[in-house]
N, C-alpha and C positions, 0 to 999 in steps of 0.2 A: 088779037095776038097776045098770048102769055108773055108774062114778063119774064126777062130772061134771070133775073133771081128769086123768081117765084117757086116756094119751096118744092112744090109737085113739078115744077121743070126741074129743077136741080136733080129732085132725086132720079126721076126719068134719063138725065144724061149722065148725071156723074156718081148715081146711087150715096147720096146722102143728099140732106134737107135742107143744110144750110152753107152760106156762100163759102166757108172755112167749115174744113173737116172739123167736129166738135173734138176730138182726140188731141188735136195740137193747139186748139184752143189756150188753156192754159199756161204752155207757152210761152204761145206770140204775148198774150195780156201779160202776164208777171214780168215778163220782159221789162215792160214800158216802167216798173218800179227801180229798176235798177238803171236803167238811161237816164233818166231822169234826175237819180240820185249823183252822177257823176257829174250831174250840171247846177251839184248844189241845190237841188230842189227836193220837194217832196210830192208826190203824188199823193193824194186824197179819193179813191174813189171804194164806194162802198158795192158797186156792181158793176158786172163786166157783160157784153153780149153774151158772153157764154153760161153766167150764172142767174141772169137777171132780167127782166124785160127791157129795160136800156143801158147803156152805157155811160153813166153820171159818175163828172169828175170833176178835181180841182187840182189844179198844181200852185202850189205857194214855196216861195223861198225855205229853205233850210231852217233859218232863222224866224221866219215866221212867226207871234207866237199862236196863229193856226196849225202850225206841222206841230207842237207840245201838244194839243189835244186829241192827236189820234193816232191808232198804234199800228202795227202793218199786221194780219195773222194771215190762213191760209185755211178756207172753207173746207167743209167736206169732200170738193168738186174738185179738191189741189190746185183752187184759184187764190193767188194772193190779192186783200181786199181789206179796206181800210175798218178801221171800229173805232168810234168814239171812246175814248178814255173815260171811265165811271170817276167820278169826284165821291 
């Protein structure tokens, strides 16, 4: 039995590959930098399912001084995604 998020089923019943339309992608993800921010935190993640092979992240306090080393920009892919600050 195919798994029911297996990419060739997906596109078979919903004509695309993956579990979320890749178009709204960007998004739902830059979403998560601004919720986040309103709880005094900071998101840290340098890739998102939709630009990356995984989704690797970190949330640390505002105050942090991890949130001082990394700055927010917005890839090619108009996904917002973290960068290490150059010293």
């Amino acid at each position: 039995m195919r798994q029911y998020w297996e990419k060739s089923a997906l596109k078979n019943r919903f004509g695309f590959d993956s579990p979320c339309p890749m178009h709204v992608l960007p998004l739902l993800c830059n979403s998560d930098f601004f919720g986040i921010a309103e709880i005094h935190g900071q998101l840290i993640r340098c890739g998102t399912c939709g630009n990356s092979d995984v989704c690797d992240y970190l949330v640390v306090g505002s105050k942090n001084p991890i949130a001082s080393e990394y700055t927010t920009v917005t890839d090619e892919g108009g996904f917002l995604v973290s960068r290490r600050e150059e010293e």
